[in-house]
Structures are given as structure tokens and as C-alpha cells.
N, CA and C atoms as a LAMMPS dump frame, in Angstrom:
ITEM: TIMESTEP
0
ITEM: NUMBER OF ATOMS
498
ITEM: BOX BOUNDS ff ff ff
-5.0000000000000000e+02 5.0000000000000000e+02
-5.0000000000000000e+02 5.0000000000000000e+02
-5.0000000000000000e+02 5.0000000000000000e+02
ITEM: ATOMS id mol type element x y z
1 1 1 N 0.838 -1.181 0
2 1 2 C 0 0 0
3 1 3 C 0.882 1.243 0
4 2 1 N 0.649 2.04 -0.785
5 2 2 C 1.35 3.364 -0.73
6 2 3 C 0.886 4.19 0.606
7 3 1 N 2.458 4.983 1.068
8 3 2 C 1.719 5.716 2.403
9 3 3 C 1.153 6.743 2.263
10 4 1 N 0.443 7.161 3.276
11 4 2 C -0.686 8.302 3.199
12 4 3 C 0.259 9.075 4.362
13 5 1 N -0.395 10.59 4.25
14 5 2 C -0.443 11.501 5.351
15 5 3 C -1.101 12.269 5.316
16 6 1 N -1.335 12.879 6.611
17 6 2 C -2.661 13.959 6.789
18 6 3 C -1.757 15.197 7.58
19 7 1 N -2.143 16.018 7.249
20 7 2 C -1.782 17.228 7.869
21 7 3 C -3.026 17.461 8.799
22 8 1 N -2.291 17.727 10.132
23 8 2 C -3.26 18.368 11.872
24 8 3 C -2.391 19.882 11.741
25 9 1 N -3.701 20.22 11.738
26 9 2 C -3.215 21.97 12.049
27 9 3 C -4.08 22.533 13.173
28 10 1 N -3.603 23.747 13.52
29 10 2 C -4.141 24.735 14.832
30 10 3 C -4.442 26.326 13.094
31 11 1 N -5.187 26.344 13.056
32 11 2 C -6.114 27.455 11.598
33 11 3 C -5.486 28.875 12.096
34 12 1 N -5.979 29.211 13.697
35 12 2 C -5.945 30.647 14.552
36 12 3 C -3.896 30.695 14.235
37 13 1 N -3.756 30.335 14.741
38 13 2 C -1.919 29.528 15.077
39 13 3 C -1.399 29.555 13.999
40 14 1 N -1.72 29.092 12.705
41 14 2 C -1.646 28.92 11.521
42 14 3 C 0.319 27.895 11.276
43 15 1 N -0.364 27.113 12.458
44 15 2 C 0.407 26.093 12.711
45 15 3 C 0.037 24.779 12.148
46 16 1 N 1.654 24.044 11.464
47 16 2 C 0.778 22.428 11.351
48 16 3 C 1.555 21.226 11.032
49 17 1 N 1.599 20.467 11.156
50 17 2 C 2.526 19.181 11.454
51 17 3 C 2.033 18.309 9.912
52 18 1 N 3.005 17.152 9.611
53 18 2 C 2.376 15.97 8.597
54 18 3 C 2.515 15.054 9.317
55 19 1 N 1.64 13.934 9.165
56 19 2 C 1.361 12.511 9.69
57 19 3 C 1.375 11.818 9.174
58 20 1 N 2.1 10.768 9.363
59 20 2 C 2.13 9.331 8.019
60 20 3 C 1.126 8.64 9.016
61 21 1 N 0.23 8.208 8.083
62 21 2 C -1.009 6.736 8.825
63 21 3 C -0.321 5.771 9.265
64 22 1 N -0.833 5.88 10.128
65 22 2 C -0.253 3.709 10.272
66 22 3 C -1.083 2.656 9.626
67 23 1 N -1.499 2.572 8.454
68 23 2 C -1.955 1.794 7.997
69 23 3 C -1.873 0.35 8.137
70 24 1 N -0.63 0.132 8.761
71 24 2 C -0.78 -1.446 8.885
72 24 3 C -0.646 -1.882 10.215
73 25 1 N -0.616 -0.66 10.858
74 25 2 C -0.936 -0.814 12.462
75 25 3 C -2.7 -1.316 12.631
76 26 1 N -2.857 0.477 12.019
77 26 2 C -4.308 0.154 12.412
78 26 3 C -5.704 0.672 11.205
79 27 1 N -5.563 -0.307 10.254
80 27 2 C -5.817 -0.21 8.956
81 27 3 C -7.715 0.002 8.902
82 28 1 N -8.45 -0.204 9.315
83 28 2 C -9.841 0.201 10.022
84 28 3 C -10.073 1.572 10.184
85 29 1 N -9.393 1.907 11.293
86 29 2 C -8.833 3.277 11.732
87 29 3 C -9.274 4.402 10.926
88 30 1 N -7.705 3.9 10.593
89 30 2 C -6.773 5.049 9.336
90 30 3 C -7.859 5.055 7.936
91 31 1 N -8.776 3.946 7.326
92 31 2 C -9.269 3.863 6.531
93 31 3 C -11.107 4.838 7.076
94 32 1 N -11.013 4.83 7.981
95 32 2 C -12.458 5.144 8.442
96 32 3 C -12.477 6.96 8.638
97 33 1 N -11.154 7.364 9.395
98 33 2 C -10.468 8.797 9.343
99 33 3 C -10.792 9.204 8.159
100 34 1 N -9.383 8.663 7.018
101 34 2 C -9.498 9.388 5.434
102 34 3 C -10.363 9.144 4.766
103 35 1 N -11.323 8.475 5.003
104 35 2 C -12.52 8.563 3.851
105 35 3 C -13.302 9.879 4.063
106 36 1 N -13.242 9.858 5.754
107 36 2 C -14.369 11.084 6.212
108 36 3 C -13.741 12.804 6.056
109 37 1 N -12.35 12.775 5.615
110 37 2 C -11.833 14.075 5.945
111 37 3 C -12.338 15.012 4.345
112 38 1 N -11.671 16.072 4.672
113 38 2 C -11.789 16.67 6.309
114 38 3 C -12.108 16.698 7.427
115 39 1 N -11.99 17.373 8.245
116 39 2 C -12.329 17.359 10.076
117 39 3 C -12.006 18.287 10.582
118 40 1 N -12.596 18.869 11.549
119 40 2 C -12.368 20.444 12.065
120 40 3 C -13.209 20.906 13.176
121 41 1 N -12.989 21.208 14.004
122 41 2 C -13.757 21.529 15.256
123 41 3 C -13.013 22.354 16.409
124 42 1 N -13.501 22.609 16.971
125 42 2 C -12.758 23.723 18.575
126 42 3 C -11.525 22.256 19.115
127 43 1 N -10.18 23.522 19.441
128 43 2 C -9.955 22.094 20.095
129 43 3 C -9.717 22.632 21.377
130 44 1 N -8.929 21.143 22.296
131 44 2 C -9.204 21.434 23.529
132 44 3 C -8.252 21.069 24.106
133 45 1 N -6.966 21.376 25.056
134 45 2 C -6.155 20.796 25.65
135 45 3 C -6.41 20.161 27.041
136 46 1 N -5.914 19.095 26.745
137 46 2 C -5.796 17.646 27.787
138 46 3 C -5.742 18.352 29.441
139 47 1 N -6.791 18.068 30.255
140 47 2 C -6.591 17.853 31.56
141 47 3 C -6.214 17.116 32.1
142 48 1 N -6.152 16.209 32.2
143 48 2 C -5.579 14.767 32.562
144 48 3 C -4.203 14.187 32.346
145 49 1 N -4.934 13.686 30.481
146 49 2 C -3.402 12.799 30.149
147 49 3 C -2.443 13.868 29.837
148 50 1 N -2.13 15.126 29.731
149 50 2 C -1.284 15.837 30.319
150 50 3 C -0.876 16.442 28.846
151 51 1 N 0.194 15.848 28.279
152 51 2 C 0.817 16.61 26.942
153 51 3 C -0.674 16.584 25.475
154 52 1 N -1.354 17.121 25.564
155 52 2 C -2.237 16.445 24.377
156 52 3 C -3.354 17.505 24.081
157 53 1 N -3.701 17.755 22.695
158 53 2 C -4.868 18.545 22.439
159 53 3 C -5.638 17.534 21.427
160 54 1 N -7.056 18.21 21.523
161 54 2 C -7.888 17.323 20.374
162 54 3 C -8.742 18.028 19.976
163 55 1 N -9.742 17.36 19.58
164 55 2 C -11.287 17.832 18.871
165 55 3 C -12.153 16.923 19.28
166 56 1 N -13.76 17.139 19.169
167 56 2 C -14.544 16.334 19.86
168 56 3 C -15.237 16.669 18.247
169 57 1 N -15.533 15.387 17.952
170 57 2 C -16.41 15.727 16.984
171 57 3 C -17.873 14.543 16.481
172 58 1 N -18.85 14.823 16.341
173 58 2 C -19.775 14.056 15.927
174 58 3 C -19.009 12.764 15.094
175 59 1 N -20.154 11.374 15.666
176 59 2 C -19.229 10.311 14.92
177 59 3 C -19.141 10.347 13.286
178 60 1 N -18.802 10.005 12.566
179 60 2 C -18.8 9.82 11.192
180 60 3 C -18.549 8.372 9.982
181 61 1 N -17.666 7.84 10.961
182 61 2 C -17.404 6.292 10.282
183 61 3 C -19.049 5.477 10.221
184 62 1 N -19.168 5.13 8.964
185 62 2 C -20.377 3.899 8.731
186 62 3 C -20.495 2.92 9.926
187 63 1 N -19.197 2.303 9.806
188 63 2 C -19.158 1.065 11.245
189 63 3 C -17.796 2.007 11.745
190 64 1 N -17.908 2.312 13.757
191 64 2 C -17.066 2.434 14.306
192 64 3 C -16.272 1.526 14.563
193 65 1 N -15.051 1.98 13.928
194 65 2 C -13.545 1.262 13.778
195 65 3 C -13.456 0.352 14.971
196 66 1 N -13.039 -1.257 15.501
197 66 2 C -12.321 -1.658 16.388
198 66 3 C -11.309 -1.13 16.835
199 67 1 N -10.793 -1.172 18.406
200 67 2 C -9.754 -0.444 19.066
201 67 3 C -8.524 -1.524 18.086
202 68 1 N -7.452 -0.86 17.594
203 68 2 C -6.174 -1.245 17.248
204 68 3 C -5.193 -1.017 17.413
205 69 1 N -4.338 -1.483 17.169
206 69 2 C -2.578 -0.491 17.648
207 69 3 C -3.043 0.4 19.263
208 70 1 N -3.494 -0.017 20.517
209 70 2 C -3.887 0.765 21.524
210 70 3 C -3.023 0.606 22.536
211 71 1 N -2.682 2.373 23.008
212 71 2 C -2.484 2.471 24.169
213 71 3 C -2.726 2.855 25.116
214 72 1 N -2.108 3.209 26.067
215 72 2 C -2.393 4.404 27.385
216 72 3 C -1.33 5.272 27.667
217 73 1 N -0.057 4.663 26.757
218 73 2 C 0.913 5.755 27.191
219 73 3 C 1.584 5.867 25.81
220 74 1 N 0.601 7.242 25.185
221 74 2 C 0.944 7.868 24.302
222 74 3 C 2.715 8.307 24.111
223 75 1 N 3.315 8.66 22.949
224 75 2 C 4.448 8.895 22.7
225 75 3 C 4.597 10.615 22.475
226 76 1 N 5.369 11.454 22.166
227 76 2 C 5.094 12.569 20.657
228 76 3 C 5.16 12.224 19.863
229 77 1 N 4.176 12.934 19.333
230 77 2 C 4.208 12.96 17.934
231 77 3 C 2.585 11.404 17.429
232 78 1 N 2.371 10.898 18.663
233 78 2 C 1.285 9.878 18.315
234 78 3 C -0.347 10.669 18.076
235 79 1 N -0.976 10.509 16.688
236 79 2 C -2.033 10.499 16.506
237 79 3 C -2.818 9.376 16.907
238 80 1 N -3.803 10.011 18.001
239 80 2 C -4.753 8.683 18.433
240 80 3 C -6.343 9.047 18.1
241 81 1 N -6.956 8.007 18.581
242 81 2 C -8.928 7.927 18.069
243 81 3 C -9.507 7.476 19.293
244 82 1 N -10.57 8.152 19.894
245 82 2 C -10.888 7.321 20.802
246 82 3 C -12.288 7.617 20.414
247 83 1 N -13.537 6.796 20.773
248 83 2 C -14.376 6.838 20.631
249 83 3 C -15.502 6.824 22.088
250 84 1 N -16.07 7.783 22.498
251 84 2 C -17.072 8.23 23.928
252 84 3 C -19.055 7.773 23.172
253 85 1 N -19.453 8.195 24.082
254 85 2 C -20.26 8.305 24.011
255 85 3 C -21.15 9.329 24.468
256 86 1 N -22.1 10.072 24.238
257 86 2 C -22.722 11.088 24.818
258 86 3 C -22.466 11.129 26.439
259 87 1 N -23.675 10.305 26.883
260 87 2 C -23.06 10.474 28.399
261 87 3 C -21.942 10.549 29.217
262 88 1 N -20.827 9.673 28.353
263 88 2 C -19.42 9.789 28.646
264 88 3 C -19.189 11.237 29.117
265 89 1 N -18.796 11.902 27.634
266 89 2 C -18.675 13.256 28.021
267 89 3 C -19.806 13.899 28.49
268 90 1 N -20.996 13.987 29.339
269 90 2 C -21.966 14.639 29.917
270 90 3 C -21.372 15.516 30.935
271 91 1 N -20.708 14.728 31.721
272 91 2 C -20.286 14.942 33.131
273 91 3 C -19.656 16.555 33.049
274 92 1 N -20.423 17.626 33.684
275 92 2 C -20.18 18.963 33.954
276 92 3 C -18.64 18.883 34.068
277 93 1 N -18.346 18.023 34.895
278 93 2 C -16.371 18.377 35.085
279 93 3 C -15.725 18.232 33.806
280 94 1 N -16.264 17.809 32.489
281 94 2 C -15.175 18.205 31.622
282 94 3 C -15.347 19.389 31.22
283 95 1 N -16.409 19.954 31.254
284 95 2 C -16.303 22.021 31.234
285 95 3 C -16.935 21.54 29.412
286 96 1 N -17.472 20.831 28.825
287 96 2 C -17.637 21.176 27.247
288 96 3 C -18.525 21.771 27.09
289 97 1 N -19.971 21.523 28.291
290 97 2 C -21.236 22.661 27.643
291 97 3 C -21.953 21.901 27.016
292 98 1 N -22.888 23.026 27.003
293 98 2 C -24.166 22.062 25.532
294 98 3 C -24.04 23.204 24.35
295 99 1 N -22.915 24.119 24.141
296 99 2 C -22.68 24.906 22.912
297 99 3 C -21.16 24.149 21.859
298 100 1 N -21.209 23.177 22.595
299 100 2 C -19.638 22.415 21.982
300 100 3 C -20.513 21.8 20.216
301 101 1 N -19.762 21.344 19.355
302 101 2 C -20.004 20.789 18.37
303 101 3 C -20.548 19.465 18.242
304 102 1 N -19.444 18.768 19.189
305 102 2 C -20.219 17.69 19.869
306 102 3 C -21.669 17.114 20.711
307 103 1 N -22.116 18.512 20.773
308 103 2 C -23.174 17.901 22.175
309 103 3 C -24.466 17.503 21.333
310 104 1 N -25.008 16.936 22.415
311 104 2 C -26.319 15.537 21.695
312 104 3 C -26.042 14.672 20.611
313 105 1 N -24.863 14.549 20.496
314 105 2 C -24.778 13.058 19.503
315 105 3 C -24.568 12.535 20.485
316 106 1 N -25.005 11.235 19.952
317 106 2 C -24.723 9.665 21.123
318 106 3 C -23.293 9.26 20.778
319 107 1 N -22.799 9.376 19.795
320 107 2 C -21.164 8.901 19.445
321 107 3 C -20.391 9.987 19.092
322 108 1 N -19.23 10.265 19.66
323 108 2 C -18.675 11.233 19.634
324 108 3 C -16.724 10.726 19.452
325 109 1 N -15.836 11.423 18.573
326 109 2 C -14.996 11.082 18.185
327 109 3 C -13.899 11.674 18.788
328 110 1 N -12.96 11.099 19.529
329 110 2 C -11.653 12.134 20.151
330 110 3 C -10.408 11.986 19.281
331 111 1 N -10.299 13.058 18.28
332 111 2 C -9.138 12.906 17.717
333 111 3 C -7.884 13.798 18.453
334 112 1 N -6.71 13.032 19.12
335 112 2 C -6.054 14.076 19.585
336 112 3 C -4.317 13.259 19.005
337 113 1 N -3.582 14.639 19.286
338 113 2 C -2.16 14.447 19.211
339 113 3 C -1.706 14.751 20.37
340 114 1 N -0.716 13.989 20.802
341 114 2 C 0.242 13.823 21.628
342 114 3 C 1.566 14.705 21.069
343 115 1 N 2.003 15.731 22.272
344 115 2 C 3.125 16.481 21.588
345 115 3 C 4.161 16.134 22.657
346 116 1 N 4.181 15.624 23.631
347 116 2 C 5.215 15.661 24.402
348 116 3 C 5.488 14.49 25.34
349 117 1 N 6.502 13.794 25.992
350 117 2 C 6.176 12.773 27.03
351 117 3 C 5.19 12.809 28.388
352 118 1 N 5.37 11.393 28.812
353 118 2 C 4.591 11.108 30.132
354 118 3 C 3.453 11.589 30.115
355 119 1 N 2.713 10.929 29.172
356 119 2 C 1.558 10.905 29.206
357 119 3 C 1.051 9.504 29.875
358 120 1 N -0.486 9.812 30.391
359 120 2 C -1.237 8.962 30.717
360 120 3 C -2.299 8.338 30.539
361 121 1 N -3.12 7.535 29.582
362 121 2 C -4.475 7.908 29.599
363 121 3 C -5.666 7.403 30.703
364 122 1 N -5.845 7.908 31.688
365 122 2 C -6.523 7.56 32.662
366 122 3 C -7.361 8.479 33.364
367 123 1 N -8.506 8.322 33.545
368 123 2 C -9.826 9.657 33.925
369 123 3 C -10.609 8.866 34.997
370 124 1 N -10.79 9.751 35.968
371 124 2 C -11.021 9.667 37.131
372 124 3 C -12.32 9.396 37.392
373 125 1 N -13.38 9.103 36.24
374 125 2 C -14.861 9.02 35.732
375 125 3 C -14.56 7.239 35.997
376 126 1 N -13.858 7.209 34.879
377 126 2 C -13.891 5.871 33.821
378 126 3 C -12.682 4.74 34.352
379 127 1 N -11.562 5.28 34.621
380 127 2 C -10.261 4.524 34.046
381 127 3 C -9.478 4.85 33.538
382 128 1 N -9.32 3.23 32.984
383 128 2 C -7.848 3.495 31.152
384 128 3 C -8.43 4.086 30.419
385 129 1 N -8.229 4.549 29.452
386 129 2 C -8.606 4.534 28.419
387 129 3 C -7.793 5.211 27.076
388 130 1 N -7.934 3.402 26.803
389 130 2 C -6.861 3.212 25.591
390 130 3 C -7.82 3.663 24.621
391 131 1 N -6.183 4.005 23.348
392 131 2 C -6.657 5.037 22.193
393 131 3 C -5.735 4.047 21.46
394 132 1 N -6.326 4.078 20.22
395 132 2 C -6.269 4.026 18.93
396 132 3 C -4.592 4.763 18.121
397 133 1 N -3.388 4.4 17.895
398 133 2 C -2.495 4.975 17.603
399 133 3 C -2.761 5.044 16.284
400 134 1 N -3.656 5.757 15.706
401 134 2 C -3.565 5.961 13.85
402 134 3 C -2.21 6.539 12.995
403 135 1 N -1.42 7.285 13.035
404 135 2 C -0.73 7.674 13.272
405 135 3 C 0.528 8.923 13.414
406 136 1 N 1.255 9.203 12.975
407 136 2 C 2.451 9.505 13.871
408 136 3 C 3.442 10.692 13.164
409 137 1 N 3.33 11.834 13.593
410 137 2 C 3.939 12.915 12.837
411 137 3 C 5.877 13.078 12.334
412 138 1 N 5.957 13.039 11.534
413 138 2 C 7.135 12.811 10.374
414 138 3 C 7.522 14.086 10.781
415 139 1 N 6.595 15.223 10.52
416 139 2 C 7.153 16.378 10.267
417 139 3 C 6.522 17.66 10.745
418 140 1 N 7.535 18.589 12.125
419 140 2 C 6.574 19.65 12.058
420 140 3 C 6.307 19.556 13.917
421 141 1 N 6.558 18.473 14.384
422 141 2 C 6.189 17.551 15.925
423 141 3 C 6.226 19.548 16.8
424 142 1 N 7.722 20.053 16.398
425 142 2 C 8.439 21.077 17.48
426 142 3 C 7.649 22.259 17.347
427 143 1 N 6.877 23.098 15.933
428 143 2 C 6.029 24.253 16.055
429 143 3 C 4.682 23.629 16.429
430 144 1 N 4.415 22.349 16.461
431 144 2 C 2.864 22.277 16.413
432 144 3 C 3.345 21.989 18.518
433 145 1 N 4.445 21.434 18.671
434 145 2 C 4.721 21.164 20.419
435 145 3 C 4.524 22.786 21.306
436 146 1 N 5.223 23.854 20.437
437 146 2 C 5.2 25.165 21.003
438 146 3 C 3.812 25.672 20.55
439 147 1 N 3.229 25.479 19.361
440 147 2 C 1.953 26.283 19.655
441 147 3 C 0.36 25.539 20.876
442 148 1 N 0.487 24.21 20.586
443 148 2 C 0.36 23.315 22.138
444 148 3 C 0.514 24.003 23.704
445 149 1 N 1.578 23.998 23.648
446 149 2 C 1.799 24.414 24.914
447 149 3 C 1.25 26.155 24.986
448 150 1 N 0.969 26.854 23.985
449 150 2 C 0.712 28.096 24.386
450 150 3 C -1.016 28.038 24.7
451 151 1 N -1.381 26.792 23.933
452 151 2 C -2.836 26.655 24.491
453 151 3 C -3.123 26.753 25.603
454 152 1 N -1.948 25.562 26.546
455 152 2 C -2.277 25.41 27.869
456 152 3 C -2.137 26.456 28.31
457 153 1 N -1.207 27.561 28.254
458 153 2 C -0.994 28.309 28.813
459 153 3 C -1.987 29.996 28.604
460 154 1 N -1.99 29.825 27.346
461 154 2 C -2.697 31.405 26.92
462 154 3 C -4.165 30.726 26.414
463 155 1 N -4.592 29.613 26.097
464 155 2 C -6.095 29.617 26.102
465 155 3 C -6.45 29.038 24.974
466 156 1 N -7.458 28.406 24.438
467 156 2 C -7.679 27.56 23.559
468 156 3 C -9.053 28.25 23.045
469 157 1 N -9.589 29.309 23.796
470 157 2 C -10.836 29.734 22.928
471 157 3 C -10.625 30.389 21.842
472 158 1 N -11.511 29.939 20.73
473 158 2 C -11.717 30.499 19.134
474 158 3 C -10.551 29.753 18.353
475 159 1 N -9.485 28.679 18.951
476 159 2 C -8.903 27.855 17.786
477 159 3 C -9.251 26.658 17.227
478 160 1 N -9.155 26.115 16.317
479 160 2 C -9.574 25.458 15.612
480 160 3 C -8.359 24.286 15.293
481 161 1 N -8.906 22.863 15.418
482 161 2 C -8.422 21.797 15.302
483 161 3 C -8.789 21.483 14.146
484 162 1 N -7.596 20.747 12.907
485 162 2 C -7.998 20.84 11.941
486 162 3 C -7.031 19.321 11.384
487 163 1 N -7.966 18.902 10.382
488 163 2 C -7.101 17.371 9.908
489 163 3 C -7.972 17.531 8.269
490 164 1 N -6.131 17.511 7.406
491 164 2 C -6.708 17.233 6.263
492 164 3 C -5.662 16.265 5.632
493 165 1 N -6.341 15.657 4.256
494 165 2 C -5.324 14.939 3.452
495 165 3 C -4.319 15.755 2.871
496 166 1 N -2.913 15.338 2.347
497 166 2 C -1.929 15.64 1.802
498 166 3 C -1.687 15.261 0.993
């Protein structure tokens, strides 16, 4: 199979990394992602598993992908998938609201990147919760790591999480 990549960008930031798929990691996945892209939504930096931003977005795959290639302790530079469910995210303590993009679908999609070590994935609701390693940025890991971290720090309202083909 010839490789694919997707470019994850921050739009506001006008920041953005390339990603080679893991296609033969996690070929479901990666096939269920690029059919549906584009993708784009508010994103949101990680409370928890610590180095990580994402997007919450309404489901889109025909059949939701099986968990593949999964972990809990993300790398940099790892593109992961996790898949919630409405009530999942309900719970007032994740702060999303009922004005998020996500709210009232029953299936809801967590696409996030991992920019830095020691991560964890574990929530104080639920558990583990293993993700999907689709995959893994080639190029770009260090401006998309610094504009990341300015989220955590200076704020994530009005940017935009963004995944397209290349």
C-alpha cells in the first residue's frame, strides 16, 4: 500500500505538522479517518493525560472502527482515536457545555495528538482509556509542540483543530 499523510493543524496559530497513517498498524482506523476528511472543530487541551490537544467531533465512520494499535501511554508525535459516548462526556467536570459541536450526539470522536512525554491515559470518571495509535507525525512535531503548549498556557478559545489529506 502506498503511504498516506494527513496534515493536523491549529487554523488561529496557523500552525501544522504531517502525519504518516499507520496503515498497517491500524488499517480500520486510518481507513475510516481518510474517507471522512476533512475534520475540524474547537480544540481542547488535555486535563488529565497531560501533553495532548484534540477535537470532539460528531461520529462519522459507517461502522465504528475496532480499538487497534492501543495504548495508554501515548508517545510525541502519536495520533490517536478514541471513541465516547454522549453520556461519557456529559459529566459537567469536563467544562464542554451544551454549545460544543459535539453535544447531543450519542457517538462522539476524540481525535487528539500527543506532543510531548509522560503521558497517561486515565480519567477519574472511567479509568484506562486506551486510544487508537492511527498515526504519527514525520514532520513539524516542534512548532505544532510550542503552539500546544501556548494553548495550555494562553487559552484555547476560538482555535480550531484541523485534519486534512496531503
Amino acid at each position: 500500500m502506498t503511504e498516506r499523510f494527513v496534515e493536523v493543524g491549529l487554523a488561529k496559530r496557523a500552525v501544522s505538522c504531517t502525519v504518516k497513517l499507520l496503515d498497517d498498524l491500524a488499517p480500520l482506523t486510518c481507513a475510516a479517518v481518510w474517507d471522512a476528511l476533512p475534520h475540524a472543530g474547537d480544540v481542547y487541551h488535555a486535563k488529565y493525560a497531560r501533553n495532548e490537544i484534540y477535537t470532539l467531533l460528531p461520529a462519522f465512520a459507517e461502522q465504528e472502527p475496532p480499538p487497534e494499535n492501543t495504548t495508554i501511554t501515548p508517545i510525541p508525535g502519536d495520533l490517536c482515536y478514541f471513541s465516547f459516548t454522549d453520556t461519557i462526556l456529559g459529566n459537567p467536570g469536563y467544562g464542554y457545555g451544551e454549545q460544543t459541536g459535539h453535544a447531543g450526539h450519542r457517538k462522539v470522536v476524540d481525535l487528539a495528538l500527543f506532543y510531548g512525554r509522560n503521558n497517561l491515559l486515565i480519567n477519574g470518571d472511567a479509568g484506562w482509556v486506551p486510544g487508537t495509535v492511527w498515526g504519527s507525525v514525520v514532520e513539524g512535531l516542534d512548532v505544532m509542540a510550542e503552539a500546544a503548549h501556548d494553548l495550555w498556557r494562553g487559552g484555547a478559545l476560538g482555535e480550531t483543530f484541523t485534519v486534512r489529506q496531503v
